[in-house]
Every structure is written in structure tokens, then in C-alpha cells.
C-alpha positions in Angstrom: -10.5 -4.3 -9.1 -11.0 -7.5 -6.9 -12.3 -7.3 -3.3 -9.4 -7.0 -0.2 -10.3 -10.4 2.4 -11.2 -8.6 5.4 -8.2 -10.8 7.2 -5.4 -8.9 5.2 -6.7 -5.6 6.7 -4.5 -3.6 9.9 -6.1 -3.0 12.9 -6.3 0.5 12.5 -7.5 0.3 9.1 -10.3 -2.0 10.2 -11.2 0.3 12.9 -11.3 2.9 10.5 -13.5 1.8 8.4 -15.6 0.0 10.8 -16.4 3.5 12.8 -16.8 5.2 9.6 -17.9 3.7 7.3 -20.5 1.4 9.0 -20.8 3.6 12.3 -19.8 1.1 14.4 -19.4 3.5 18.0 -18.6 0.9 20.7 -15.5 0.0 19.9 -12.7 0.7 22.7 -10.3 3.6 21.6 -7.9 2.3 18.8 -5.0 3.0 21.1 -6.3 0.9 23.5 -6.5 -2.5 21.4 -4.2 -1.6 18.0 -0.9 -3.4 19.2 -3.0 -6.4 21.1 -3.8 -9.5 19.4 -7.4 -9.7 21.2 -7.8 -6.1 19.8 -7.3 -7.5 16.5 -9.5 -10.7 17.1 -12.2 -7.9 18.2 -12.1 -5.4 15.6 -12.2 -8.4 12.6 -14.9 -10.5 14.6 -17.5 -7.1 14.1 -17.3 -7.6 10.7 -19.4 -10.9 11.0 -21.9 -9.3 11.4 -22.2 -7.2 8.6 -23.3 -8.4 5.1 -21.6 -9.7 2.4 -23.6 -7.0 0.0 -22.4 -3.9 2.4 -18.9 -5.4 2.7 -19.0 -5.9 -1.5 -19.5 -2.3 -1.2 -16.8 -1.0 1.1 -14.2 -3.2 -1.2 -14.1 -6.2 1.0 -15.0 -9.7 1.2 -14.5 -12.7 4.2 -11.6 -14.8 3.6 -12.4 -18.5 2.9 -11.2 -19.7 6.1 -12.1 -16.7 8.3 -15.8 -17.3 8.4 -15.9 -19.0 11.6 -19.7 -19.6 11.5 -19.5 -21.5 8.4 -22.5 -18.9 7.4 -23.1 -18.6 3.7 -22.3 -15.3 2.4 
């Protein structure tokens, strides 16, 4: 089974798995940023920060393209 690109993921599925998978608490409330495009800007830029080996293991991988720091992964 290949790894989902982070960037085909919902904003309440990122959320989801962001706040429980990897704990990730200070998010706003879901309601409060699923139907916004910042809220969706938000929820996938918090995955930047997490890496490649702990995504591998959730499923997931950064789209080519997404990467916006150009960071090796």
C-alpha cells in the first residue's frame, strides 16, 4: 500500500490525525477553521514540522511540490 501526499488529505481528516495521532493540542477548534482556506493552509503547514519517518508511519508522505522549504525529507 503506497503512502497518501499529505496535500490530498480534508481538513478534518488532517486535524484528526494531527490531534491524535501526533498530539498536536493547539490547534483552533476544527469548526472554527474546516470550511476556511487559511484553516486549511494551517492545519497542512503543521505537518512540516513533523518527520518524514513519523509521517512514513501514519501512511503519509509530502507531495513533491508541497514542501515549501525545499527541506530534504
Amino acid at each position: 500500500m503506497g503512502l497518501i501526499p499529505i496535500v490530498e488529505l480534508g481538513v478534518a481528516e488532517a486535524y484528526e490525525i494531527l490531534t491524535g495521532r501526533f498530539g498536536q493540542s493547539d490547534l483552533p477548534p476544527l469548526d472554527a477553521i474546516e470550511h476556511e482556506d487559511w484553516g486549511r493552509d494551517l492545519v497542512l503547514s503543521r505537518f512540516e514540522s513533523i518527520p518524514a519517518e513519523r509521517l512514513a508511519e501514519a501512511g503519509l508522505t509530502r507531495d513533491e511540490g508541497w514542501d515549501r522549504a525545499g527541506s530534504d525529507r
